[in-house]
C-alpha angles and dihedrals in degrees: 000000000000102000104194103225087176142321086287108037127047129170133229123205110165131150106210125044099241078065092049100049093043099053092038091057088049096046088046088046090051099042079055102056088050088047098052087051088057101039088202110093149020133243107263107199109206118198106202101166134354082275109028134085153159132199115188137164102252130192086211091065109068111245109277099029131104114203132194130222141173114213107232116234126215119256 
């Protein structure tokens, strides 16, 4: 399931990887066409759980990039 935070944040919960996968590749696809409209800033994939992510158009990424992260948890 892709949830639409904004136009530049959406959020991934999916339970088998094919999901995952699938709905990872179309929210990425989606983060990009907003950030080639900008020309500012890259696509930043968050992974917070197994089952759990975020893509989101970060200032923190270069135009044109896509980078991947895993949220640390506390111990």
């Amino acid at each position: 399931m892709i949830k639409r935070h904004s136009d530049v944040v959406l959020e991934i919960t999916a339970h088998d990887a094919a999901t995952v996968e699938n709905d990872l590749n179309t929210a990425v696809d989606i983060a990009r066409e907003h950030a080639v409209k900008e020309r500012r800033h890259g696509i930043l994939v968050t992974q917070h759980g197994y089952t759990s992510y975020t893509v989101a158009i970060s200032r923190d990424v270069p135009y044109g990039q896509t980078h991947e992260r895993r949220e640390q948890t506390a111990n």
